[in-house]
C-alpha positions as CSV (number, residue, x, y, z in Angstrom):
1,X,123.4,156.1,76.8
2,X,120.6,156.9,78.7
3,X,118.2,154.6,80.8
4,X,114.4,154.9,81.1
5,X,114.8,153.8,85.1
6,X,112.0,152.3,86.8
7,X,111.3,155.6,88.5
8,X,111.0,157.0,84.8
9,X,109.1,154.3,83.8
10,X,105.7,155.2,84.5
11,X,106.5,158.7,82.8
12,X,108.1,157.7,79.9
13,X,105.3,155.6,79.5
14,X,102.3,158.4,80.4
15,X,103.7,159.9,77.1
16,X,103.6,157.9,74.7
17,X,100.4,156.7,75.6
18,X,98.9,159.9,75.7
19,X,100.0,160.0,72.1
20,X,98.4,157.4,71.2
21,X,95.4,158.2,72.5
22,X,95.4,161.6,70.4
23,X,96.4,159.4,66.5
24,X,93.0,157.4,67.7
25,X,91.1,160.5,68.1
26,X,92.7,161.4,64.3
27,X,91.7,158.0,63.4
28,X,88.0,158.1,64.6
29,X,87.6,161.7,63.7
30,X,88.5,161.5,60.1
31,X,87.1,157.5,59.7
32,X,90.8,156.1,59.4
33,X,91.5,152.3,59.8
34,X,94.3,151.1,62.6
35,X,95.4,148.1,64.1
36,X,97.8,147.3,67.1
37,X,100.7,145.4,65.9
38,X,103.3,143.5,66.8
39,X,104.4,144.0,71.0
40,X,101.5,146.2,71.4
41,X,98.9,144.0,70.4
42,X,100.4,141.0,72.4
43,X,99.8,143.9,75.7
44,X,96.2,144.5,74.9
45,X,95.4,140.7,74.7
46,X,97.5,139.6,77.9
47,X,98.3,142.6,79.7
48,X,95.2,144.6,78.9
49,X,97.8,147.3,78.1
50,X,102.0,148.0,77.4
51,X,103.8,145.0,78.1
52,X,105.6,145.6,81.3
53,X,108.7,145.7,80.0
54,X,108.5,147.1,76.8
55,X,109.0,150.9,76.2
56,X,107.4,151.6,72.9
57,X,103.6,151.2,70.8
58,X,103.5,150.0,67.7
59,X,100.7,150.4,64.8
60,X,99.6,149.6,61.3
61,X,98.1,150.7,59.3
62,X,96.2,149.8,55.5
63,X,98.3,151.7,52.5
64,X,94.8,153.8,51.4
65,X,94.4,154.9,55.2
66,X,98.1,155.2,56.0
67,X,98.4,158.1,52.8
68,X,95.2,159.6,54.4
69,X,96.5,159.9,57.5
70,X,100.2,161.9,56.3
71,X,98.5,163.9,54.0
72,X,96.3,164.7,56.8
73,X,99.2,165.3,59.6
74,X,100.7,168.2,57.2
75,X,98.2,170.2,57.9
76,X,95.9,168.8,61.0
77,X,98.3,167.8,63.9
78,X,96.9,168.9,67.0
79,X,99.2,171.0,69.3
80,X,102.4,169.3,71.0
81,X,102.0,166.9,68.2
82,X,104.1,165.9,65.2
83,X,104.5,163.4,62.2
84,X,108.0,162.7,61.4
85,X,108.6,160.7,57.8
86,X,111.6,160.2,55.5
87,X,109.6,162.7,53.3
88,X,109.4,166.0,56.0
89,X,112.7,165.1,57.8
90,X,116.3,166.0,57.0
91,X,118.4,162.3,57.7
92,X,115.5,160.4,59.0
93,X,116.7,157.0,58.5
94,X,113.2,154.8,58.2
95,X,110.6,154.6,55.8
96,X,107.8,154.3,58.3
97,X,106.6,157.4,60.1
98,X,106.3,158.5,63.8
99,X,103.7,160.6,65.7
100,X,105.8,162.1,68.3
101,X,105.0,164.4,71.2
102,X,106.9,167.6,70.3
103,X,107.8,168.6,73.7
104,X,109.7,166.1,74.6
105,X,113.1,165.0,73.5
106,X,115.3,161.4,72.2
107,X,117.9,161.1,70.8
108,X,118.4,157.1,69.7
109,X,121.7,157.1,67.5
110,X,124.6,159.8,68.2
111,X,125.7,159.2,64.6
112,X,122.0,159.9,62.7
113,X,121.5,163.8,63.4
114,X,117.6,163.4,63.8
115,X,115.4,164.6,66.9
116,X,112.5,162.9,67.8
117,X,109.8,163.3,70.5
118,X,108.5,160.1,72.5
119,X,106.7,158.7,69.8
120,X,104.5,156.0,68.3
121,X,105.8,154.0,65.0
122,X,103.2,153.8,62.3
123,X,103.8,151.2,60.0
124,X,102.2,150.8,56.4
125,X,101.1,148.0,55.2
126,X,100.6,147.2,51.8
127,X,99.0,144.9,49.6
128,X,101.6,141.5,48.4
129,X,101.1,139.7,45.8
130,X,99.9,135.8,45.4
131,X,103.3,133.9,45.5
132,X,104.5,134.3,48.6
133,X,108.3,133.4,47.8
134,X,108.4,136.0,44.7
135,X,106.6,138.7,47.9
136,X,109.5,138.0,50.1
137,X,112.3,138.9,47.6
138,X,110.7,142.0,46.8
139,X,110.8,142.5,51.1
140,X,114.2,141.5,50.8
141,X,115.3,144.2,48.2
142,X,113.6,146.8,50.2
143,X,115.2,145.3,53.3
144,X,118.4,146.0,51.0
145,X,116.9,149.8,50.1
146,X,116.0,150.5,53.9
147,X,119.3,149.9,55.0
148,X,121.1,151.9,52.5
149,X,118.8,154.8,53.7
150,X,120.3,154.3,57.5
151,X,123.4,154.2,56.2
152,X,123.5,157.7,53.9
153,X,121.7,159.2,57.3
154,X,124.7,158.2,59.5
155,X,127.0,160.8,60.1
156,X,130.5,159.3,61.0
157,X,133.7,160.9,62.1
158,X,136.5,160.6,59.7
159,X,137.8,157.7,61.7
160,X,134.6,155.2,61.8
161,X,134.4,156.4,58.2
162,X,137.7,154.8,56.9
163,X,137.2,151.5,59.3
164,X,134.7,150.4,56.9
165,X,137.0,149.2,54.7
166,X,139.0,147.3,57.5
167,X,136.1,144.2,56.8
168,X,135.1,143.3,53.8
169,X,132.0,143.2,54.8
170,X,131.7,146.9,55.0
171,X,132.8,147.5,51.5
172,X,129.1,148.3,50.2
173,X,128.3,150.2,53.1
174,X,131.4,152.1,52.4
175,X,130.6,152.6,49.2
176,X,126.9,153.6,50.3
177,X,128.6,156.3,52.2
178,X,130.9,157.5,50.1
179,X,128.2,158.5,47.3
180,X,126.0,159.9,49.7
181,X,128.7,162.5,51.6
182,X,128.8,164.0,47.4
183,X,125.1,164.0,46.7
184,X,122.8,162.5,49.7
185,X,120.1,164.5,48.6
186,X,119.5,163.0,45.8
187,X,120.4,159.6,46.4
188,X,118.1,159.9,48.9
189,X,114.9,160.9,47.2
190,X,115.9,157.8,44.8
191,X,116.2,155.0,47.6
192,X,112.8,156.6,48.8
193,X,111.6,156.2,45.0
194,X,112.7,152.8,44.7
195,X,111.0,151.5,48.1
196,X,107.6,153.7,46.8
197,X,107.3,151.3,43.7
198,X,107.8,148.1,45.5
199,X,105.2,149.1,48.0
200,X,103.1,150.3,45.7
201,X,103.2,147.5,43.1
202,X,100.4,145.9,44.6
203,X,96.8,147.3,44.7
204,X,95.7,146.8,48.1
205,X,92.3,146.8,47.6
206,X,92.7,144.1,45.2
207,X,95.3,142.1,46.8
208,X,94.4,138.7,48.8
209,X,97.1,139.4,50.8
210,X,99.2,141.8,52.6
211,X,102.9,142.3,54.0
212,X,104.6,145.5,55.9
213,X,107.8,146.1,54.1
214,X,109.3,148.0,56.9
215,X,108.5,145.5,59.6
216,X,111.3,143.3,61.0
217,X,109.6,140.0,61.0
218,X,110.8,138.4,57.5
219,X,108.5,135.9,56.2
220,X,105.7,136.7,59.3
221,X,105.5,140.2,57.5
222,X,103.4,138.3,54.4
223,X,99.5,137.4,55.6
224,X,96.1,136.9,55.0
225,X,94.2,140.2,54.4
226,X,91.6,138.1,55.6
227,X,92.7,138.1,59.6
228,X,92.1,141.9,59.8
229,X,88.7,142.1,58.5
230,X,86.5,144.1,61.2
231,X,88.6,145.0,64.0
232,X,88.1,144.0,67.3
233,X,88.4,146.5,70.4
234,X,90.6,145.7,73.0
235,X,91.1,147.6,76.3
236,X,94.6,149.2,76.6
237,X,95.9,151.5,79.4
238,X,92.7,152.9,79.6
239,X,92.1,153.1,76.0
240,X,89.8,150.9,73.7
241,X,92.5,150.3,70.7
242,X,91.9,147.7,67.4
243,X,93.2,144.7,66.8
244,X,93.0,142.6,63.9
245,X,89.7,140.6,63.6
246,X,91.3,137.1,63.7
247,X,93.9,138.9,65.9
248,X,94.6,135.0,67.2
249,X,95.7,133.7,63.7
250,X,97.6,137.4,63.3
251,X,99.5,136.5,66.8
252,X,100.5,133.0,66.8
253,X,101.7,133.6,63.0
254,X,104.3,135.9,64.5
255,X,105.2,134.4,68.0
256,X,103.4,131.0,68.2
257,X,102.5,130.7,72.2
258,X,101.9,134.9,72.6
259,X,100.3,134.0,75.9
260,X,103.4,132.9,77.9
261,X,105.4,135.9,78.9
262,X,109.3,135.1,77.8
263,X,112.2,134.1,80.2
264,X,113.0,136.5,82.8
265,X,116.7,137.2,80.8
266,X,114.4,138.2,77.7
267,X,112.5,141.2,78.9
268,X,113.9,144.2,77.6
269,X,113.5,146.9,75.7
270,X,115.4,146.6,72.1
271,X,115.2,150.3,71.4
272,X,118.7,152.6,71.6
273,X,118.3,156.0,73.7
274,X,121.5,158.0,73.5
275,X,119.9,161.0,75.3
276,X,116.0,162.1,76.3
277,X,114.5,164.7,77.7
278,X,110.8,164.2,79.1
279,X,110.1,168.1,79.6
280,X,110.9,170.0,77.0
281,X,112.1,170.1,73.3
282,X,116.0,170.4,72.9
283,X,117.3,170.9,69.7
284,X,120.0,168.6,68.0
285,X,123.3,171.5,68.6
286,X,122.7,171.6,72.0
287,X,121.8,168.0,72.8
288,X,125.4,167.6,71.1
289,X,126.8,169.9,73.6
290,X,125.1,168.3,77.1
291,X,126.5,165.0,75.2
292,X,130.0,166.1,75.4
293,X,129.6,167.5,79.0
294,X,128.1,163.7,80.3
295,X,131.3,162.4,78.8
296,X,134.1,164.4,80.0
């Protein structure tokens, strides 16, 4: 594993912001709606930018402007940009996209073959319907979906292969696995199917309220369309980024008191980096190699 040092920090941190700055150039350019979300927006409000210890930027992004934007990045990306999604990339394991800078390099998971560049996630988020309970099973069977795409991405030796079925627990992942090493192709257009027509299920125009399917918040996920509304511009590294209208409501409805910084023993980043490269592209076979060189 790799560390982003403090010395690194400010780097790491000059690219990723740099790409953000080029999807809101997308987003203004081509009359695209955006919001900071999650650990990002929490920065604009209190820190007026990234949250000192936090490594990563975070966006979503309304289903009808979310589409635009892909369908757009196929053909429009600037140069040193990209748009990674499970749709363009062999074994990408999420169903929400990246914008990555493609001269860099990370690596997060030795065991999912999958290259990124220092990147921004782009959520969608789509419209839920009324019942709030019957919304959240539907998250929870995508939940279900998303992690069976992780797992037919993962690329286990023979060894981590066959300890799966040392835990009970495993069993479904093991079978998961075993399906996918005979026909992952397919099985993975289908789980991406299946997630499509819960997402899609609801109109979003027409929907009351919204959720992000992909997002890691449970219940927080499902909200008021009303809080986003008109956007309201915040200042961020520089930038002037959206947030969420009522971006208050949106804040304290995922973590209460947003305006106290955590304990000391909580600030860290929560994101894996195997091996990174802030210079240049490197592609997967000989990322590989320099792996097995750091650990001899």
């Amino acid at each position: 594993m790799q560390e982003v040092t403090k010395e690194l920090q400010p780097k790491w941190n000059a690219v990723i912001i740099d790409v953000f700055a080029a999807f809101i150039r997308i987003c203004e350019q081509y009359g695209l709606c955006y919001f900071c979300a999650g650990g990002t927006a929490i920065g604009a409000v209190r820190h007026q930018g990234m949250i000192p210890w936090d490594d990563d930027i975070d966006v979503f992004m309304p289903r009808p402007d979310y589409d635009r934007f892909l369908a757009l990045a196929a053909h429009s990306m600037p140069e040193g940009y990209e748009v990674m999604t499970p749709y363009n990339t062999k074994d990408y394991p999420m169903y929400f996209s990246k914008m990555c800078n493609a001269r860099t390099t990370l690596l997060e998971n030795e065991h999912i073959p999958c290259i990124f560049g220092l990147y921004i996630d782009i959520f969608p988020l789509d419209g839920a319907c009324d019942d709030i309970e019957t919304c959240y099973q539907k998250k929870c069977r995508f939940k279900r979906l998303m992690n069976k795409l992780e797992a037919i991405s993962t690329h286990n030796s023979f060894g981590e292969y066959v300890s799966l079925l040392k835990k009970r627990s495993e069993w479904g992942r093991f079978a998961v696995k075993t399906v996918a090493f005979f026909c992952r192709p397919w099985l993975r257009k289908w789980l991406l199917k299946q997630m499509d027509n819960i997402a899609y299920a609801n109109d979003y125009a027409q929907s009351s309220s919204v959720v992000t399917y992909s997002g890691v918040y449970h219940r927080q996920e499902i909200y008021p369309k009303a809080w986003l509304e008109t956007p309201q511009s915040f200042s961020f590294e520089g930038l002037m980024v959206n947030l969420p209208h009522d971006y208050d409501a949106y804040l304290r409805h995922f973590f209460g008191d947003y305006m106290t910084p955590p304990p000391v023993e909580k600030r860290a980043s929560h994101h894996q980096k195997v091996f990174f490269n802030l210079d240049k592209r490197i592609a997967l076979s000989d990322v590989k190699s320099l792996l097995k060189k750091m650990k001899s």
